[in-house]
C-alpha positions in Angstrom: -27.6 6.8 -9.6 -24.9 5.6 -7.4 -21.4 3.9 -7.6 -18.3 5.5 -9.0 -18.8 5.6 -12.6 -22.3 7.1 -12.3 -21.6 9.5 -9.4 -18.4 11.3 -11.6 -20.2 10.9 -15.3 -23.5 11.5 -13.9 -24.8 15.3 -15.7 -25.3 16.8 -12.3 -22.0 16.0 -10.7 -20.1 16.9 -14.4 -22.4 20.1 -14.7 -21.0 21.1 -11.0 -17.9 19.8 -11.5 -17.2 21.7 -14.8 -18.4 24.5 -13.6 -16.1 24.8 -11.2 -12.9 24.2 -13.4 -14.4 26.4 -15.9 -12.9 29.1 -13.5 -9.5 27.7 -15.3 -10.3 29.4 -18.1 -9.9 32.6 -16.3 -6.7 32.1 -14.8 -5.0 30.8 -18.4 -2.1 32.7 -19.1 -1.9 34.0 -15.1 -1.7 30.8 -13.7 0.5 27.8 -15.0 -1.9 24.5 -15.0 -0.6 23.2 -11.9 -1.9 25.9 -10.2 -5.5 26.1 -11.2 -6.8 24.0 -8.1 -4.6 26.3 -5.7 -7.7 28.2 -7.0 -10.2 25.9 -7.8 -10.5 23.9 -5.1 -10.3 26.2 -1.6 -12.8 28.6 -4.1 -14.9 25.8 -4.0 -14.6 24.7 -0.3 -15.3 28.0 0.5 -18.7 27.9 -1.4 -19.7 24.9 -0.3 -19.9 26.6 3.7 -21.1 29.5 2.8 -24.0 27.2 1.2 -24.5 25.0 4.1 -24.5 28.2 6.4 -26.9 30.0 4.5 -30.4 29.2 5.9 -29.0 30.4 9.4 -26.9 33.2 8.3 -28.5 36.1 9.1 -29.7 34.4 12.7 -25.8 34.0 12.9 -24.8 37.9 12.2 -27.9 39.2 14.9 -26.8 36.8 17.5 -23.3 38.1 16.9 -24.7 41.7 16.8 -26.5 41.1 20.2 -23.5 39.3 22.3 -20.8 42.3 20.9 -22.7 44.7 22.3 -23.0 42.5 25.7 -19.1 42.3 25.3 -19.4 38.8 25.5 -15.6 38.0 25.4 -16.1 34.0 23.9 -19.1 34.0 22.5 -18.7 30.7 20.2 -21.2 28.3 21.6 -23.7 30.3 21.1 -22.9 31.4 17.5 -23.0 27.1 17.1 -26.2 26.8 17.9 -27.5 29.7 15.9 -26.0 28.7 12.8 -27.0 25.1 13.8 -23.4 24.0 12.7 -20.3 23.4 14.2 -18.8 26.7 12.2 -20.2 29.7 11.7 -19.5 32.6 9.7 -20.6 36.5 11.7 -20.4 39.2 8.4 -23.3 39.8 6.3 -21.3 39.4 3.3 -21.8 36.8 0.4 -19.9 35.9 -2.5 -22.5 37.5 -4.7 -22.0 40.3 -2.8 -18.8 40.5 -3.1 -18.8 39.8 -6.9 -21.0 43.2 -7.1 -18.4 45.4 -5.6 -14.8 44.5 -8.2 -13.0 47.7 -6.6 -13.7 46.6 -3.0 -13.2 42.6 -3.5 -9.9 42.1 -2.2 -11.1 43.8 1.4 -14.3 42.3 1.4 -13.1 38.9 1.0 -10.5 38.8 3.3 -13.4 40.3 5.5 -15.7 38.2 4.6 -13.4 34.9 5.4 -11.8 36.5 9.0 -15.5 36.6 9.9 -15.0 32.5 10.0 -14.8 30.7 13.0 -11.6 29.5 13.5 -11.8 26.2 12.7 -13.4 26.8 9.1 -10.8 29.5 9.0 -7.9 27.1 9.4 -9.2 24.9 6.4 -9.1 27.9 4.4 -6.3 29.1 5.2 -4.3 25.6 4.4 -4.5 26.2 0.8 -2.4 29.7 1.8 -6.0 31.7 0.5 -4.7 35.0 1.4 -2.0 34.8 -0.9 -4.3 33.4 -4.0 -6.3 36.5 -3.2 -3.3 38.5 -3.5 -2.0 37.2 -6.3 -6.3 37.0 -8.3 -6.4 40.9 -7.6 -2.9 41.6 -8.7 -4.2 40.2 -12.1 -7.7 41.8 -11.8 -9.4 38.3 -11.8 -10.6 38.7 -8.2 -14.3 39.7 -8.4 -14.6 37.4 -12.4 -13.7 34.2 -10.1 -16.1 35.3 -7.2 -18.9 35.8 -9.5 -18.1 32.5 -10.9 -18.1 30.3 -7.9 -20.9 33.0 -6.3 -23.1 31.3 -9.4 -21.7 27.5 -8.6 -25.3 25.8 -6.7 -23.8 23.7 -3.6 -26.7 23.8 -1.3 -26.9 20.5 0.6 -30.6 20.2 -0.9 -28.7 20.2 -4.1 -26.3 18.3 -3.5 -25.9 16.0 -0.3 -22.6 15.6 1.3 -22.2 11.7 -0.2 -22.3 14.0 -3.4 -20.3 16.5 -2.4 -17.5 14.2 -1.6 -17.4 12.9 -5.8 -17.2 16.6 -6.6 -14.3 17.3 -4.5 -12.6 14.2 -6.1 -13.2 15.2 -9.1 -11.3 18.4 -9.0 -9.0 16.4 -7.0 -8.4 14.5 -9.8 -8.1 17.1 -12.6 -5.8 19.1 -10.5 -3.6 15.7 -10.0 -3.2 15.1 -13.6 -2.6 19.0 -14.4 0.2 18.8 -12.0 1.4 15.4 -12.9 0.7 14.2 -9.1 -0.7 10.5 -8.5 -4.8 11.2 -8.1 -5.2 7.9 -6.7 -2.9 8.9 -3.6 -5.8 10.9 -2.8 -9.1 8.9 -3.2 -10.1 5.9 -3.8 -12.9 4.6 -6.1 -16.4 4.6 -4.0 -17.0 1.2 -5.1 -14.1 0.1 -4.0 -14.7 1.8 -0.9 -18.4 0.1 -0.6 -17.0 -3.2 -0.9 -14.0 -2.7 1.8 -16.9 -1.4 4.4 -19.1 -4.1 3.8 -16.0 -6.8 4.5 -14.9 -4.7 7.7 -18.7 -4.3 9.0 -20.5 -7.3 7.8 -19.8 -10.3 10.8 -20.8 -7.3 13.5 -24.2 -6.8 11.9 -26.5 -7.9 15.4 -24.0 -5.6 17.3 -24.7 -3.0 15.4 -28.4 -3.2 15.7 -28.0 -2.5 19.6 -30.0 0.7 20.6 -27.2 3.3 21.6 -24.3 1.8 19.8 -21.5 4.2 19.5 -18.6 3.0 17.1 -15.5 5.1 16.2 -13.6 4.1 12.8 -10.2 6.0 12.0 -8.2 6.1 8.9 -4.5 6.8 8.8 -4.5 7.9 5.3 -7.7 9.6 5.0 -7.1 11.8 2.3 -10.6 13.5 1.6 -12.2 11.1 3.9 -14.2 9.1 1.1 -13.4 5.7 3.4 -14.8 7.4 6.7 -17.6 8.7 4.9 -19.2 5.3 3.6 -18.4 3.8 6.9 -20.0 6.5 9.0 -22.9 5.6 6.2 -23.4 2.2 6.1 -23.8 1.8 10.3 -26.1 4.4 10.4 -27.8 2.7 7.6 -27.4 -0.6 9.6 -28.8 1.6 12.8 -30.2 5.2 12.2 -29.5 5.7 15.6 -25.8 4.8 16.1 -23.4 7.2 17.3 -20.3 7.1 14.3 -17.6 9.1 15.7 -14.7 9.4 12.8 -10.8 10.4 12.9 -8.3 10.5 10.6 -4.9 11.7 9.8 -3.4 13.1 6.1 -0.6 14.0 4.8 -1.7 16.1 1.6 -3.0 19.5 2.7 -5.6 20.2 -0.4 -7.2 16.6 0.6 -6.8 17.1 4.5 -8.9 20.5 4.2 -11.7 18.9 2.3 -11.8 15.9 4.8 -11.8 18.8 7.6 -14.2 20.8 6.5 -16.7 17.6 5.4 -16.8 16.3 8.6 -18.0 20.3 10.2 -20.4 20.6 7.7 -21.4 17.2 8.8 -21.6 17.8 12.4 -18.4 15.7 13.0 -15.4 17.5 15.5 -13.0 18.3 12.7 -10.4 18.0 15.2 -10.2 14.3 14.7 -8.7 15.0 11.5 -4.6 15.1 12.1 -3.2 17.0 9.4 0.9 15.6 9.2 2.6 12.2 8.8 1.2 9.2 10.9 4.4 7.9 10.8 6.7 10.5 12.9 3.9 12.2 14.4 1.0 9.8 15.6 -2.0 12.1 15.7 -3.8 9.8 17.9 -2.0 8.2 20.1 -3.8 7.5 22.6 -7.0 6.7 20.9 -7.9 2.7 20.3 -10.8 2.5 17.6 -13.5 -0.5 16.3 -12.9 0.1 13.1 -9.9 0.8 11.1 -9.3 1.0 7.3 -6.8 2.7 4.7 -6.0 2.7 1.3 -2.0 4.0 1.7 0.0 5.0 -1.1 1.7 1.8 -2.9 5.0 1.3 -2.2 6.1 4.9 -1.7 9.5 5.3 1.0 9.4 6.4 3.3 13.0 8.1 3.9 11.9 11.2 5.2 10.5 9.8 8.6 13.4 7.2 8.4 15.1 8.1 11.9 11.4 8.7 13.7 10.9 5.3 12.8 13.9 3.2 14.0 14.3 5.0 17.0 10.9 3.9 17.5 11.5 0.4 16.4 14.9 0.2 18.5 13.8 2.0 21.9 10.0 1.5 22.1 9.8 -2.3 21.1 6.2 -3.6 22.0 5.6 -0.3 23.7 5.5 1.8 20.2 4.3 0.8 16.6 7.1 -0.9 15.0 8.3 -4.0 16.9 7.4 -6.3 14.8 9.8 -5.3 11.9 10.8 -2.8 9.5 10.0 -3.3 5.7 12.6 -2.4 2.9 12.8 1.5 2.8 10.8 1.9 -0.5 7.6 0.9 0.7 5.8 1.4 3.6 2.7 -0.5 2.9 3.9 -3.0 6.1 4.3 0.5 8.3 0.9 1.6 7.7 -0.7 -1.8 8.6 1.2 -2.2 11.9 0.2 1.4 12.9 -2.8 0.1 12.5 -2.9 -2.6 14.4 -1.3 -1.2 17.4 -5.1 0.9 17.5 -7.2 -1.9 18.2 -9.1 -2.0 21.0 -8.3 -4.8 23.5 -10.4 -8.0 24.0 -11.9 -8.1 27.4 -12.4 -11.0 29.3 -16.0 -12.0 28.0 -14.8 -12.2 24.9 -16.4 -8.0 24.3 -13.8 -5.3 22.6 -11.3 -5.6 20.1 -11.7 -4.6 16.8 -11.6 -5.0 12.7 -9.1 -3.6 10.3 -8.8 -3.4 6.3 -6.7 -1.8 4.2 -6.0 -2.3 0.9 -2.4 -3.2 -0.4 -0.6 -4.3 -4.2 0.9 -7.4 -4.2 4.0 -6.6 -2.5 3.5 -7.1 1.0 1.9 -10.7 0.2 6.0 -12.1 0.1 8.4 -9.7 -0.6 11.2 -9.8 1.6 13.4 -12.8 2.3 13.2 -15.2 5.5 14.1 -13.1 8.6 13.7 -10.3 6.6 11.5 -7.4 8.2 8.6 -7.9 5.5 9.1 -11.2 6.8 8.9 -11.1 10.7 5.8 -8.4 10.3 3.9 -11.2 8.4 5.4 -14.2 11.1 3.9 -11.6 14.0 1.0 -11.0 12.3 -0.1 -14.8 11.5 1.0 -16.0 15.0 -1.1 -13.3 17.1 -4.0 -14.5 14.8 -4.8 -11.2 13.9 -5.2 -12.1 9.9 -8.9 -13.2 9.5 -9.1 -12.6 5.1 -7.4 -11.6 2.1 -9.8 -10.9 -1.2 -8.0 -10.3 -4.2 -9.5 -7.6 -6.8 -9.5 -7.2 -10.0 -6.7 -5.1 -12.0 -7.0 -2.2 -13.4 -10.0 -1.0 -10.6 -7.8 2.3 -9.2 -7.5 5.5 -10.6 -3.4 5.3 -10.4 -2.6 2.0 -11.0 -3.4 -0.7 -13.4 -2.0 -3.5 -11.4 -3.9 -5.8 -9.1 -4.7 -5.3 -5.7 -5.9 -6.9 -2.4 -7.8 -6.4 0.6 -6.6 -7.9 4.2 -9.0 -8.3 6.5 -7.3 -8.5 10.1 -9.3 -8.7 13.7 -8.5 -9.3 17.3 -11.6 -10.9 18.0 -11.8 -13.8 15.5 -15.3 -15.9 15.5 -14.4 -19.6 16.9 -14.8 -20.7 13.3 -12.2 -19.1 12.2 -9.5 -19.5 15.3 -6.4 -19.9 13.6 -7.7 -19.9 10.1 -7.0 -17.5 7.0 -9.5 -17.4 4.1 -8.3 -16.1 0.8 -11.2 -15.3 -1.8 -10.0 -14.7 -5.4 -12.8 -11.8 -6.5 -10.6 -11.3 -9.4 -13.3 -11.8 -12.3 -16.3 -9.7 -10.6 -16.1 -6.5 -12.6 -17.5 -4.6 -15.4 -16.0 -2.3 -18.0 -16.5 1.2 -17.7 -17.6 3.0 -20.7 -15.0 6.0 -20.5 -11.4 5.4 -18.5 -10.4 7.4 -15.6 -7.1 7.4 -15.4 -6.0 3.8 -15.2 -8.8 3.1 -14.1 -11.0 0.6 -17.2 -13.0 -1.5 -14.4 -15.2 -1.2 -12.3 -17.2 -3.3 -9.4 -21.0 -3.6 -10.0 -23.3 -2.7 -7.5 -26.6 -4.4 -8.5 -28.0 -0.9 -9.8 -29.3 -0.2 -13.4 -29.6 -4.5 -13.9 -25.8 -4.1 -13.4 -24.4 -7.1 -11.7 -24.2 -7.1 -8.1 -20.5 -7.5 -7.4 -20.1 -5.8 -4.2 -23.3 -8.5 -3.2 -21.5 -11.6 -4.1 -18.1 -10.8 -2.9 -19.8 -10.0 0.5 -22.2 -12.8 0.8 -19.2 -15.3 -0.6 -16.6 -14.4 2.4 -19.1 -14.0 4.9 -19.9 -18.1 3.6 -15.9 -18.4 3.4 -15.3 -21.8 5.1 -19.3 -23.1 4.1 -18.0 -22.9 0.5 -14.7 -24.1 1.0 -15.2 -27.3 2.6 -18.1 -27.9 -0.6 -16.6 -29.4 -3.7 -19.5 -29.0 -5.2 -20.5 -25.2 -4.6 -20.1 -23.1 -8.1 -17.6 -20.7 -6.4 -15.8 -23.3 -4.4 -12.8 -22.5 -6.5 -12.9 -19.5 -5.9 -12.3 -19.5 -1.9 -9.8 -21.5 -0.1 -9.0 -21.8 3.7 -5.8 -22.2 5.7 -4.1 -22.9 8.8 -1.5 -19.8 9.6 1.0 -22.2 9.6 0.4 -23.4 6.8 2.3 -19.6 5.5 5.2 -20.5 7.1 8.5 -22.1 6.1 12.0 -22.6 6.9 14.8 -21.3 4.6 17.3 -24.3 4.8 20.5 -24.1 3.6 21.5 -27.0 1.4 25.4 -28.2 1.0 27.4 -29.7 -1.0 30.7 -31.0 -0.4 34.0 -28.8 -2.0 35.5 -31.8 -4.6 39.1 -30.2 -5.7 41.9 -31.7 -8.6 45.5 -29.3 -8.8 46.7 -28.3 -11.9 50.2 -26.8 -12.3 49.1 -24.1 -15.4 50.0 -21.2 -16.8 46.3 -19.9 -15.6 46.7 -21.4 -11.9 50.6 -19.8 -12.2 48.9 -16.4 -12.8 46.4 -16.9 -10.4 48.5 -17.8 -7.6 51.4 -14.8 -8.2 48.2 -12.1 -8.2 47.3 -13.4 -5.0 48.0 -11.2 -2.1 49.4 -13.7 0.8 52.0 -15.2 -2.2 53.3 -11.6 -3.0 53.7 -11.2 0.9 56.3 -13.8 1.0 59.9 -12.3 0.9 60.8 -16.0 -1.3 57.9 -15.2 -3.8 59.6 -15.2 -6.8 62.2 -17.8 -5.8 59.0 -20.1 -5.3 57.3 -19.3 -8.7 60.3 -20.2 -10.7 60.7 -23.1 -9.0 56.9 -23.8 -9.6 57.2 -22.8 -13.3 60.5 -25.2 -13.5 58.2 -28.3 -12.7 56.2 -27.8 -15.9 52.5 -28.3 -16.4 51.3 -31.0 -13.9 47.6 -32.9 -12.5 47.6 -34.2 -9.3 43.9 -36.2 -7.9 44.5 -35.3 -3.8 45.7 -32.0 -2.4 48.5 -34.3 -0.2 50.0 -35.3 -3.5 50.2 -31.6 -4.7 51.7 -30.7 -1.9 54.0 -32.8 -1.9 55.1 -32.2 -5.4 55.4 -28.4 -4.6 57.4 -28.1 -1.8 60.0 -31.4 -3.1 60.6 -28.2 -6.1 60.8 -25.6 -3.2 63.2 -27.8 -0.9 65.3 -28.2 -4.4 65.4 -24.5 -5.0 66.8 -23.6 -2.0 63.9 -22.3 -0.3 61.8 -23.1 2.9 58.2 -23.9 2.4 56.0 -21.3 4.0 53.5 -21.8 6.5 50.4 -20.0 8.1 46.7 -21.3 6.7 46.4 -17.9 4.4 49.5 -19.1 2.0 48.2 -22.4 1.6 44.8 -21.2 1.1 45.8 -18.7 -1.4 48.0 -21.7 -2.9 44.5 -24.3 -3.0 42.5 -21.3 -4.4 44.6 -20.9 -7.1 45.6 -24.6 -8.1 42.2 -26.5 -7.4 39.5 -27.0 -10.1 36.2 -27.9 -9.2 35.6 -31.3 -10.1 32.4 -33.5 -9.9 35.3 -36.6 -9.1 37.5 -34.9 -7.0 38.8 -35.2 -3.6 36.2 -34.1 -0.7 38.0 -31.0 0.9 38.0 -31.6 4.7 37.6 -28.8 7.5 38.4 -29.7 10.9 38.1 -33.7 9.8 34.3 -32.4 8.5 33.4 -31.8 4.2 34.1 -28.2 3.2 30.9 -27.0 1.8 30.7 -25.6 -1.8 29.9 -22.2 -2.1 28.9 -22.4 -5.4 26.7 -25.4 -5.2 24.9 -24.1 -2.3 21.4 -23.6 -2.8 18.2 -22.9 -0.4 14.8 -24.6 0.0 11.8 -23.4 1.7 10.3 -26.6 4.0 6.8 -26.3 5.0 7.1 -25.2 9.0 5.1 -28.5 9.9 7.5 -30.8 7.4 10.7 -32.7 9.3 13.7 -30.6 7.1 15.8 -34.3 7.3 12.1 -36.2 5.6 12.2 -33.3 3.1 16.3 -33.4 2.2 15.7 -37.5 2.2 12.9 -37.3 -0.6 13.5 -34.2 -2.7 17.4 -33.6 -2.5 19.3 -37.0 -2.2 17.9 -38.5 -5.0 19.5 -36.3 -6.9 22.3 -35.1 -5.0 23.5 -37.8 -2.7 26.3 -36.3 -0.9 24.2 -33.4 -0.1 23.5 -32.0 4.2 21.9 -29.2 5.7 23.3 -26.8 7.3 21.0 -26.4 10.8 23.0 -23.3 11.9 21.6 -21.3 8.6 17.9 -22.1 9.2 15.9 -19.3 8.8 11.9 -19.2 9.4 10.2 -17.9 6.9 6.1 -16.6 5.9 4.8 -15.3 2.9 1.5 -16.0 1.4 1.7 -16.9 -2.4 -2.1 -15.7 -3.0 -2.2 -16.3 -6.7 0.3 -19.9 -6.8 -2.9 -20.8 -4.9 -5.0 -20.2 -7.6 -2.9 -21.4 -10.4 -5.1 -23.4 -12.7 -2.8 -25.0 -15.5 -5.0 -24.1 -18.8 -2.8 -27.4 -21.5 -1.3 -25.1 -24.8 -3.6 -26.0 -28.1 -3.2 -28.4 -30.2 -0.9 -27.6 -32.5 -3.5 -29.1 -35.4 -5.5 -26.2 -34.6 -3.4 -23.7 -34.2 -1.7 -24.8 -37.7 -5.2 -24.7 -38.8 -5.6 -20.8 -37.6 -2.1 -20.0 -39.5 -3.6 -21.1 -42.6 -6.9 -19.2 -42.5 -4.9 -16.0 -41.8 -2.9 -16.6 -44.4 -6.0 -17.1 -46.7 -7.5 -14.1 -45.5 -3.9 -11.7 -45.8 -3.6 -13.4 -49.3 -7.5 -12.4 -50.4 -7.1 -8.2 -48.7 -3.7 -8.6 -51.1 -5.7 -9.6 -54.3 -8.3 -6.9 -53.8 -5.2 -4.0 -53.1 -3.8 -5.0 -56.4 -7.2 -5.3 -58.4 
């Protein structure tokens, strides 16, 4: 059985799965909760090599017997090929052995896991093992939890390493909720997964089928390596005889060892996993890739790499990452995608090269962020290099952390003709199925055809590989389901919309008040002489400003005082006096209408739509006096997936629902005559 909900509920993966956190029982009371996978999961890491190593162990220990005595100074290659692995292990011990021996387990462990090479070593020693050793013997629960795992069946003709990888996420996950972590920072559902591949792969499928096709895919955010895994799988299964090379970089070192020491036991150079931050330090730098895809934390900051990432912003520009522009500090969705992009392998000039990129996203980086805003200019960059080939929008409630929904962006360098300058968005939103148990969140699931389950991961793909087929055909049962755009048809400008300032002065106790709180009126050394003179005229109206004036400074001149002058007095003086009046008098700036700050508004003009057309038919009408304000225009993109979709579904009649009413209240009325009977 595969997919997600059979792979973790399956009895074989629970039965290996339990048996590994049984070993919590053991540490209750030593250990907090949090801590059982400090145990748990290198324990089980640890097992799962010595398993894989075990048909060519004791080949391993002569060979290592024969070149000591040779004083062979490096003699690793060699120890490679013996143990037919790209790790090795040169003691004779075993966990069961060590189980046997309770006064002697401390030594023989930390023996037994020196006698590592140095790469499976350093995966080990991630999880800080030496100290959980210390710290199991100092309770005497050394040799109970080597017996335990020593008993736990991981042989790869048990369990494959596809397998393997829903064990691991399993624990993953029980670890993340007994520590209250997210689990779905560190994997992603395997369906989920299936589908993504098949999107990123599916239009290259000839190229694929070349004899001696070498591919490298990377992943940014690998985690336990669950993405590179199914994409490593499904070319091979495309072409047994490709070459899949895979890298990746993670942040979480309990996820990072797993990924590391999947990809020895699969033959893959577990250097290409980077364990640290992609953000501050680029593991790859230098590396361009085919394929690219992520599933990065949603909208996590990213504070801590804050200075890393201006400087490269400000000094690098189109030589670094982030040219393009730098999203709002609590999500770095927009970070991720650009790094990303800046790995894609050039287009040569046949038209060869370049490469695909997926990653999945919440609904966030669709339009948050303002015209101009960095959001903003990361999706303008993105949709004029023609990079953005897709967008499928999943169904909620699908990841393990996360109820909300989700969507996957499929972006290329190399776009078919077809789609030159084109976006397809495919609303997948009602493909699912309900699990029977919840994980997490997570209450849905996508089919994969097995069992006589439906086949969502099928349609999804066969629908946006026939994207602008079904489109462009009224009559196709899905065509509402798919729609296709220009890139320009995401963009906008942000027009700024004025209306003129329309004054009346009144002579009140309010505007009095006003006017003496007022900072440039106090400033005048004939304040007070002014203010009585103003409170002498009484309460007066006047329609202009020039008759206001006027007024005031006729009672000034009569109490013996100067009228002052400088623009901030008789701006503090119009601020306080004038009301806002529909029929007032226009104020006038340099011979031109004061705008209105508070009737200011904004529209969004589509970017092919003449902004003096679109004031003439939607604003006048109803403003007449309004103008736009050129020097304020802002371009704008977003992309409004789901107003895209909208279908308008008309309220019931209210017959019926009157109708409802009634038969509920027959029904409360009857469950209230047999409570009293």
């Amino acid at each position: 059985m595969k997919g997600t909900r059979e792979a973790l509920n399956s009895s074989k993966h629970t039965e290996l799965a339990n048996h590994a956190w049984s070993v919590a029982d053991l540490l209750r009371g030593d250990y907090k909760q949090s801590d059982y996978g400090k145990v748990i999961l290198p324990f089980t890491v640890l097992r799962r090599l010595e398993c894989v190593l075990e048909p060519t162990r004791e080949k391993v220990v002569e060979t290592a017997a024969v070149y000591a005595e040779r004083e062979i100074a490096d003699p690793d290659r060699f120890l490679r090929k013996a143990s037919g692995q790209r790790f090795y292990n040169t003691s004779d011990l075993t966990l069961k052995k060590i189980a046997r021996d309770p006064s002697h387990a401390a030594v023989n462990l930390q023996h037994y896991v020196s006698a590592f090479s140095d790469n499976a070593r350093e995966v080990l020693e991630t999880y800080d093992f030496a100290q959980q050793v210390k710290r199991l013997e100092g309770a005497d629960l050394l040799y109970r939890v080597v017996g335990r795992f020593a008993d736990l069946d991981l042989r790869p003709e048990t369990v494959s390493n596809h397998n393997m990888g829903y064990i691991f996420e399993e624990l993953i996950r029980r670890f993340a909720e007994q520590s209250n972590e997210t689990a779905g920072e560190h994997f992603t559902p395997r369906e989920v997964i299936q589908l993504m591949v098949r999107l990123l792969v599916a239009p290259d499928g000839d190229a694929l089928a070349v004899p001696g096709t070498v591919r490298k895919v990377m992943d940014p955010a690998c985690g336990t390596g669950g993405m590179l895994s199914a994409a490593e799988e499904h070319i091979t299964e495309l072409n047994p005889d490709a070459t899949v090379e895979v890298y990746g970089q993670e942040l979480n070192p309990e996820s990072w060892a797993i990924c590391r020491s999947d990809l020895m036991i699969k033959g893959q150079d577990p250097e290409n996993i980077v364990f640290g931050n992609s953000f501050s330090h680029d593991g790859h730098a230098r590396e361009r890739f085919d394929y690219l895809l992520a599933n990065p934390p949603f909208g996590v900051e990213w504070k801590k790499v804050k200075e890393d990432v201006e400087y490269e912003h400000r000094h690098l520009g189109d030589a670094g990452r982030f040219a393009a522009g730098l999203p709002r500090i609590n999500d770095g969705s927009l970070l991720f995608l650009q790094h990303m992009l800046s790995k894609m392998k050039p287009v040569d000039v046949h038209g060869g090269g370049g490469s695909r990129v997926a990653i999945v996203f919440n609904g966030s980086p669709l339009f948050t962020g303002a015209a101009e805003s960095g959001e903003s200019r990361i999706r303008q960059w993105i949709l004029e290099n023609d990079w953005l080939e897709g967008i499928v929008a999943l169904p909620d409630q699908l990841f393990y952390n996360t109820g909300i929904s989700t969507y996957f962006w499929i972006l290329t360098n190399r776009k078919s003709p077809d789609y030159k300058g084109k976006v397809v968005l495919l609303d997948a939103r009602d493909h699912w199925v309900k699990m029977r148990k919840s994980l997490g969140d997570k209450r849905k699931e996508l089919g994969d055809g097995k069992g006589g389950r439906p086949d969502h991961i099928g349609e999804i793909t066969e629908l946006y590989g026939e994207a602008l087929e079904v489109a462009g055909d009224p009559e196709h049962p899905l065509h509402g389901k798919v729609k296709v755009f220009r890139n320009e048809d995401f963009g906008y400008r942000r027009i700024t919309v004025e209306r003129p300032l329309k004054l009346r002065f009144e002579l009140t106790e309010e505007t009095l008040a006003a006017l003496e709180a007022s900072k440039p009126f106090q400033k005048h050394p004939n304040a007070s002489v002014l203010l009585d003179a103003f409170k002498g005229m009484g309460e007066q109206s006047w329609a202009t400003k020039s008759e206001a004036w006027l007024a005031l400074k006729d009672a000034a001149v009569a109490a013996g005082t100067t009228w002052p002058t400088g623009a901030p007095f008789n701006k503090a003086l119009r601020d306080a006096l004038g009301v806002r009046d529909p029929e007032g008098e226009v104020q006038q700036v340099k011979g031109k209408p004061e705008p209105d700050a508070e009737l200011r508004d904004f529209e969004n003009v589509p970017l092919d739509e003449d902004v003096e057309a679109y004031l003439q038919r939607e604003v006048l009408p109803h403003v007449p006096d309004a103008w736009i304000d050129h020097t304020k225009t802002k371009i704008g993109y977003e992309i409004p997936f789901t107003r895209h979709f909208y279908v308008y579904k008309p309220p019931r009649p209210l017959a019926e629902i009157d109708a409802e009413l009634k038969s509920l209240e027959a029904e409360i009325q009857t469950l209230l005559g047999e409570v009293t009977e």
